[in-house]
VOBAVEX-583968 format. One line per 4 residues: number of its first residue (from 1); their letters; for each residue z, y, x of N, C-alpha, C. Coordinates in steps of 0.1 Angstrom, whole numbers, plus 2048, in hexadecimal, padded with zeros to 3 digits. Layout:
! residues N
NUM> a> Z:Y:X:Z:Y:X:Z:Y:X ~ ...
***
This chain:
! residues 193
1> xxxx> 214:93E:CFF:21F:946:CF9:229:949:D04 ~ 22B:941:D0E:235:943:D1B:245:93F:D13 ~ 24B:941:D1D:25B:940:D18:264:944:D10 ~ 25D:954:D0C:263:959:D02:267:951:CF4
5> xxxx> 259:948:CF3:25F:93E:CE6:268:934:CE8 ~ 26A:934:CF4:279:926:CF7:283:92D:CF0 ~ 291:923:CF0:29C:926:CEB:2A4:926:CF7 ~ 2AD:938:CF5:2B0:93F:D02:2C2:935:CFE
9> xxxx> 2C8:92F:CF9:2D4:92A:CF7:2D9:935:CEE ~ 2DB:93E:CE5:2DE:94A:CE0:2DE:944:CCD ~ 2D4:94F:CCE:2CD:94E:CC5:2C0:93E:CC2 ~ 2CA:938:CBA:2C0:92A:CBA:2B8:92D:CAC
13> xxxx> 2AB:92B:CAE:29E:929:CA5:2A4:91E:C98 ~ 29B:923:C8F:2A2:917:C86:293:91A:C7E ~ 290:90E:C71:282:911:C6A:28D:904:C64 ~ 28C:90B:C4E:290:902:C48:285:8FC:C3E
17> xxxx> 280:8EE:C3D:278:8E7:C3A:27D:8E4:C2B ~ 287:8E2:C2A:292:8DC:C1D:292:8CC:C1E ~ 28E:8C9:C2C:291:8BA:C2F:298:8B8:C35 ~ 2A2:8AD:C3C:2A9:8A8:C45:2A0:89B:C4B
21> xxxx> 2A2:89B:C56:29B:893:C62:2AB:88C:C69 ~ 2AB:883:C6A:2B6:87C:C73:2AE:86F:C79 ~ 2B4:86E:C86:2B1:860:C8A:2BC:85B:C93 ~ 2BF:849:C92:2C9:848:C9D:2C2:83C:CA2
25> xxxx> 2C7:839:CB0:2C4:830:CBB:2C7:81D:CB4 ~ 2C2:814:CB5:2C6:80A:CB5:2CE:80B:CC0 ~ 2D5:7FC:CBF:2DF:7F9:CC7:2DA:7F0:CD1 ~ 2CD:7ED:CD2:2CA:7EA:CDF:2C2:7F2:CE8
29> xxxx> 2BE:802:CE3:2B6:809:CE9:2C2:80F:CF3 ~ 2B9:817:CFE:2C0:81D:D09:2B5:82C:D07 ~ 2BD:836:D0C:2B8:844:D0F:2BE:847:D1A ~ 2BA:853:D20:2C2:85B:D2B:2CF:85E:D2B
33> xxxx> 2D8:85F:D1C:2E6:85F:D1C:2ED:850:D21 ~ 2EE:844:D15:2F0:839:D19:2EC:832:D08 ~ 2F2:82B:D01:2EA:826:CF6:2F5:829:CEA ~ 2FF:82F:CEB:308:836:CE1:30A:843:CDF
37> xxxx> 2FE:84A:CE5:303:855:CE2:301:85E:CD2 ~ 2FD:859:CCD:2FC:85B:CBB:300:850:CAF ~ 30F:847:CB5:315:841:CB2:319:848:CA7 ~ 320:853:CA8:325:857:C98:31D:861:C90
41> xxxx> 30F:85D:C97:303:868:C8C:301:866:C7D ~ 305:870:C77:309:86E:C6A:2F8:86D:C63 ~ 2F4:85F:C5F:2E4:85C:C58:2E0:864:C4A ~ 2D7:85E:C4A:2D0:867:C39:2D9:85F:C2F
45> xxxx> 2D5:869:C24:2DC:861:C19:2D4:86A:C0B ~ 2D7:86A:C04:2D1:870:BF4:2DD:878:BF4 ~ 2D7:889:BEE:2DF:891:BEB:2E2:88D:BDB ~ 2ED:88E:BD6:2F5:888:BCA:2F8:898:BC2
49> xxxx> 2F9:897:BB6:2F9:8A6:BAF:303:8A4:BA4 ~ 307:899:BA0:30F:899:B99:317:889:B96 ~ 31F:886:B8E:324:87D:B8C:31D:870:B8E ~ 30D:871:B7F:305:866:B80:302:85D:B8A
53> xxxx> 2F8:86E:B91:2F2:869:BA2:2FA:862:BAA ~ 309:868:BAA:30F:865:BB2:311:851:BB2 ~ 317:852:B9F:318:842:BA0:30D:839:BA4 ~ 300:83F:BA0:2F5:838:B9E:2F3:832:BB3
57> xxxx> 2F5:841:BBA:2F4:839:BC4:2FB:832:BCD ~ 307:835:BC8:30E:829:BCE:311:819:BC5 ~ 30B:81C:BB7:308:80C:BB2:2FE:804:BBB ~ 2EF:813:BC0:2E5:808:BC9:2E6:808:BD5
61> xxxx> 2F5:80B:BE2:2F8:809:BEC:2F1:813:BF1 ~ 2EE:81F:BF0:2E9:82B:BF6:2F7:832:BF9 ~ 2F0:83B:C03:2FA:844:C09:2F5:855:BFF ~ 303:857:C02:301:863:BF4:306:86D:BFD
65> xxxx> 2FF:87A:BF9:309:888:C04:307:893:BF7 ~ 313:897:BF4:314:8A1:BE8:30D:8AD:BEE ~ 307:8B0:BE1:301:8BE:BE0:30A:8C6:BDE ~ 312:8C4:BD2:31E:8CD:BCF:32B:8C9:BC9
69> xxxx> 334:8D0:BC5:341:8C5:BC1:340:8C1:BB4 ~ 346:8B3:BB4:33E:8A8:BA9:34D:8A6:BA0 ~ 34D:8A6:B95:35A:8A5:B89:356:896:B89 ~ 360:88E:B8A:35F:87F:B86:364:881:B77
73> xxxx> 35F:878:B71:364:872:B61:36B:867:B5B ~ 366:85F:B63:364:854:B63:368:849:B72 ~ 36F:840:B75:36E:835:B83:361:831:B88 ~ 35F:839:B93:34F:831:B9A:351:824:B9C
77> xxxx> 34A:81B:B9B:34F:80C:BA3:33F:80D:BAA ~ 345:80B:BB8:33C:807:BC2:33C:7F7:BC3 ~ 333:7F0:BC2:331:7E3:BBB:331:7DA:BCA ~ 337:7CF:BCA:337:7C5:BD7:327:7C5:BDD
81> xxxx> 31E:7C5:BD1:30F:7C1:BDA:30A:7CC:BDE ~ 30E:7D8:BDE:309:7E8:BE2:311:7E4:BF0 ~ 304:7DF:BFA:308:7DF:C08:2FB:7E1:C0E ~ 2F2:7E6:C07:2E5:7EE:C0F:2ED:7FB:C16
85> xxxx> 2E8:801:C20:2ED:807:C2A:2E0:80F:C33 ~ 2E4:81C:C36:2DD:823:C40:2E8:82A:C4C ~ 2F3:824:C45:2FC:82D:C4E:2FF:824:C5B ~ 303:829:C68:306:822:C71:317:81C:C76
89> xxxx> 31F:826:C6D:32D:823:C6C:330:815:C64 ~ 329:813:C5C:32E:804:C54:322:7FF:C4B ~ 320:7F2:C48:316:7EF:C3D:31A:7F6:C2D ~ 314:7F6:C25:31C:7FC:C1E:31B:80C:C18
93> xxxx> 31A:812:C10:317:81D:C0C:321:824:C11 ~ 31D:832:C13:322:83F:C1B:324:84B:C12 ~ 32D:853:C0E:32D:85D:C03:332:868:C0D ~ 329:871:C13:32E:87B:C1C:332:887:C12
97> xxxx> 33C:88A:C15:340:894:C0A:339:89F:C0B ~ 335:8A7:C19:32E:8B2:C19:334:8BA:C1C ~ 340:8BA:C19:34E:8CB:C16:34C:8CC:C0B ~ 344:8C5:C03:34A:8C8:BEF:359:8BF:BEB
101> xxxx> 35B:8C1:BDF:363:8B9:BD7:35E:8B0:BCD ~ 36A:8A5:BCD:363:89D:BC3:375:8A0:BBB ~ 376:89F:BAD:37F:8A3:BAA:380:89A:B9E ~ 388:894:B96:38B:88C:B89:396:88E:B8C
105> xxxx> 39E:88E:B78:3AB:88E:B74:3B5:887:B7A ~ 3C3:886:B76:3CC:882:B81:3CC:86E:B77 ~ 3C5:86E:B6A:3C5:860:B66:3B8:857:B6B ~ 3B1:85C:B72:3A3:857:B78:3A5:856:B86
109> xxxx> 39E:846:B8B:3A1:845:B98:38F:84B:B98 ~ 38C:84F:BA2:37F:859:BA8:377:849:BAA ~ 37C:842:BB4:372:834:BB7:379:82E:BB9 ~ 370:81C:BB1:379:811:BB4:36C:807:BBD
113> xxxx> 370:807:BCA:365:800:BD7:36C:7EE:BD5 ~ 361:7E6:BD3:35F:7DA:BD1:358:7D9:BE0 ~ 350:7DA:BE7:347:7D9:BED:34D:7E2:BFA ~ 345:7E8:C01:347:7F0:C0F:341:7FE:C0E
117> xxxx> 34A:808:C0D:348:818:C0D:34D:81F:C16 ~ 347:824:C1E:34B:835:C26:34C:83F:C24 ~ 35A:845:C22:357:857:C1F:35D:85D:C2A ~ 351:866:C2B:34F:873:C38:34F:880:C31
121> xxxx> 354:88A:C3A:351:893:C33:348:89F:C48 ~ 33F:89E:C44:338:8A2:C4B:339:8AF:C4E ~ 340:8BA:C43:341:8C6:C43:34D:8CB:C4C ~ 35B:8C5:C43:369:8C7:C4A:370:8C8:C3F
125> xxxx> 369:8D0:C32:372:8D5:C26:373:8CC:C1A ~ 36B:8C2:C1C:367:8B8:C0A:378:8B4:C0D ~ 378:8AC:C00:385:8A8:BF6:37F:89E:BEC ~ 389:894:BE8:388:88F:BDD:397:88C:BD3
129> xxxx> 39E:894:BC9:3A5:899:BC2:3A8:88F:BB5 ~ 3AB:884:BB4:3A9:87E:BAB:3BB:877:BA7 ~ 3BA:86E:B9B:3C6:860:B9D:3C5:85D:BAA ~ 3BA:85A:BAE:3BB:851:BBE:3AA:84E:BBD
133> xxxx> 3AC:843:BC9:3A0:837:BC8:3A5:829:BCE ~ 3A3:821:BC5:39B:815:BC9:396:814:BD2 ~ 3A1:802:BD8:395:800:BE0:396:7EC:BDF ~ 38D:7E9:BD4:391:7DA:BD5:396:7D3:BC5
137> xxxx> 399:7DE:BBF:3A2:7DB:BB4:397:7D5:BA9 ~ 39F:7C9:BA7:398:7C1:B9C:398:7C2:B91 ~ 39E:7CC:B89:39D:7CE:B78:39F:7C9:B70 ~ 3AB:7BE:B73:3A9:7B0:B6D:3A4:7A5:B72
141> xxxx> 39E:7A7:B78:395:79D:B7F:3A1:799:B8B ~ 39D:78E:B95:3A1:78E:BA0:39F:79E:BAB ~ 3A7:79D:BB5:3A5:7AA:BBC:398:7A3:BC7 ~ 393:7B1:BCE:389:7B0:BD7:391:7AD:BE5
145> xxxx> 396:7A5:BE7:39F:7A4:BF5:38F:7AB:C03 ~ 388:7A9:C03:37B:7B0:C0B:378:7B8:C0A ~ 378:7C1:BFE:373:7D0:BFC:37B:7D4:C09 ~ 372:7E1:C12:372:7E8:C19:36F:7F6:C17
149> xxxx> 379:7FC:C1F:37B:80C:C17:37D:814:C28 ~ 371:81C:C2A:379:81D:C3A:377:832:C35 ~ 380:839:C38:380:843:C3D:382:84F:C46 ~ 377:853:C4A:372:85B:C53:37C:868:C55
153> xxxx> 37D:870:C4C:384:87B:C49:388:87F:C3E ~ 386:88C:C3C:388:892:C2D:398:894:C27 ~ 396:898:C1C:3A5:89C:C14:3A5:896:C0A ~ 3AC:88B:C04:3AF:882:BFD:3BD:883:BF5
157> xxxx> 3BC:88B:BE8:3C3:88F:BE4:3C8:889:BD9 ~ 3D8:87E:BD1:3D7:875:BC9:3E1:87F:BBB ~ 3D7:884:BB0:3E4:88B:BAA:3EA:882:B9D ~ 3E7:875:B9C:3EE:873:B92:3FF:86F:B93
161> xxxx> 405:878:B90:412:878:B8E:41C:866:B8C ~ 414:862:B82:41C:854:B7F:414:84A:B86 ~ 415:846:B95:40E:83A:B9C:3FE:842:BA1 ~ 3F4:83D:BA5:3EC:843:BAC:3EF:83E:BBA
165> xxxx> 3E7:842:BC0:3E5:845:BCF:3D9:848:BD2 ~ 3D5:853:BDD:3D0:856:BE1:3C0:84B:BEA ~ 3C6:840:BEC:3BF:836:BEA:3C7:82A:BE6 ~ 3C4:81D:BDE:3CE:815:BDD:3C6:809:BDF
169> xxxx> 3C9:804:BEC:3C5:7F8:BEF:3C7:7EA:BE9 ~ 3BD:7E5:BE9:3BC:7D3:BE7:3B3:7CF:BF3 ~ 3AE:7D3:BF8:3A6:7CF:C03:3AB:7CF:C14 ~ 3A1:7D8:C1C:3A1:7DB:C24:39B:7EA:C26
173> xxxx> 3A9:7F2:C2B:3A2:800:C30:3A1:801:C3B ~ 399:80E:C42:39D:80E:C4F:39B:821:C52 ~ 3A6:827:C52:3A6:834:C50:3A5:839:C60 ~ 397:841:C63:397:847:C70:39C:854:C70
177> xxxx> 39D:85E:C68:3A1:866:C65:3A7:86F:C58 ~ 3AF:876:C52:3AC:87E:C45:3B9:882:C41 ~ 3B7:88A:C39:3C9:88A:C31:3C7:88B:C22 ~ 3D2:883:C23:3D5:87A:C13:3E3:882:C10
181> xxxx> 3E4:881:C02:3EF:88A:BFD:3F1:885:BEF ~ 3FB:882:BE9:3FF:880:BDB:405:888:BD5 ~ 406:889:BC4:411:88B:BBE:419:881:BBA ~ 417:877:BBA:41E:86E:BB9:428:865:BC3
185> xxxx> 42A:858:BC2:430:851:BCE:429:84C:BD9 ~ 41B:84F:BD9:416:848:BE8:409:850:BEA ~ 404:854:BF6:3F9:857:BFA:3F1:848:BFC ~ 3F4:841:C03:3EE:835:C06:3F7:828:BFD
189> xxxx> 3ED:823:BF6:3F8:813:BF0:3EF:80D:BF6 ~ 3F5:800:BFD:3ED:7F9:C02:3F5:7E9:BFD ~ 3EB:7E2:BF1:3F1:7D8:BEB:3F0:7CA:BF2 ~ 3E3:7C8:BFE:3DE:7BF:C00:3E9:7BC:C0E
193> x> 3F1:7B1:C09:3FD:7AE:C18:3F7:7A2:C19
***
């Protein structure tokens, strides 16, 4: 065929299969770069379509990446033993937003994490528009002082008016990036001193 079928840097080739292919390095391999250079490669996970999927896979510790923007109904609880994991950021289920919305009323917290969750938003535009979320909260119960809540980015938006937050800690968070916004008195409560 000669060179004409290389890729001239321009115009890059593409052929869509309807699959995704990812792979990342263990942490003891070496390549030509050095052994991190796909440290923050965002892994597979199950496209999620609606509410159900969504809870169902983060009840079984899968990593979820929205199809499209999901209406919550109802409090997801990501459960302490949902700590199967594909993701390389944390053990622990991954919910990449995608650049969709997840959106519930301002009396619904969107998720209450018992266990260890990541949200990414891989796109730039996702959102989650709720009361808040959970992160630890025991419902009566004792709180989760170990639930882990780490976020990546995204728009974290808390509209319930009387209390809420945008996330309300009992645990441990670890926010690397995002913006958080209330109608109420806190973007961030963080109860665990």
């Amino acid at each position: 065929v000669g060179n004409e079928a290389n890729h001239n840097g321009e115009d890059i080739p593409e052929i869509n299969l309807g699959i995704n292919v990812v792979a990342t390095q263990n942490a003891h391999e070496l390549d030509s770069f050095d052994k991190n250079y796909d440290k923050n490669a965002w892994t597979s996970g199950m496209m999620v379509y609606n509410e159900n999927d969504l809870a169902a896979a983060l009840a079984n510790g899968d990593n979820a990446i929205l199809a499209n923007d999901i209406t919550i109904t109802e409090t997801i609880v990501i459960p302490a033993s949902a700590s199967t994991s594909y993701s390389r950021r944390a053990v622990g289920s991954t919910v990449n937003l995608n650049g969709k919305k997840i959106v519930a009323n301002s009396s619904t917290y969107a998720f209450n994490n018992l266990g260890v969750v990541t949200f990414v938003d891989t796109v730039g535009t996702g959102s989650i528009t709720a009361r808040g979320m959970y992160n630890g909260y025991g419902n009566g119960s004792a709180n989760v002082t170990t639930a882990k809540m780490t976020v990546v980015n995204g728009v974290y938006n808390a509209i319930g008016e009387n209390g809420g937050a945008a996330i309300f800690n009992y645990g441990n968070v670890v926010i690397e990036d995002g913006t958080f916004t209330s109608l109420g008195s806190y973007s961030l409560n963080n109860q665990n001193t």
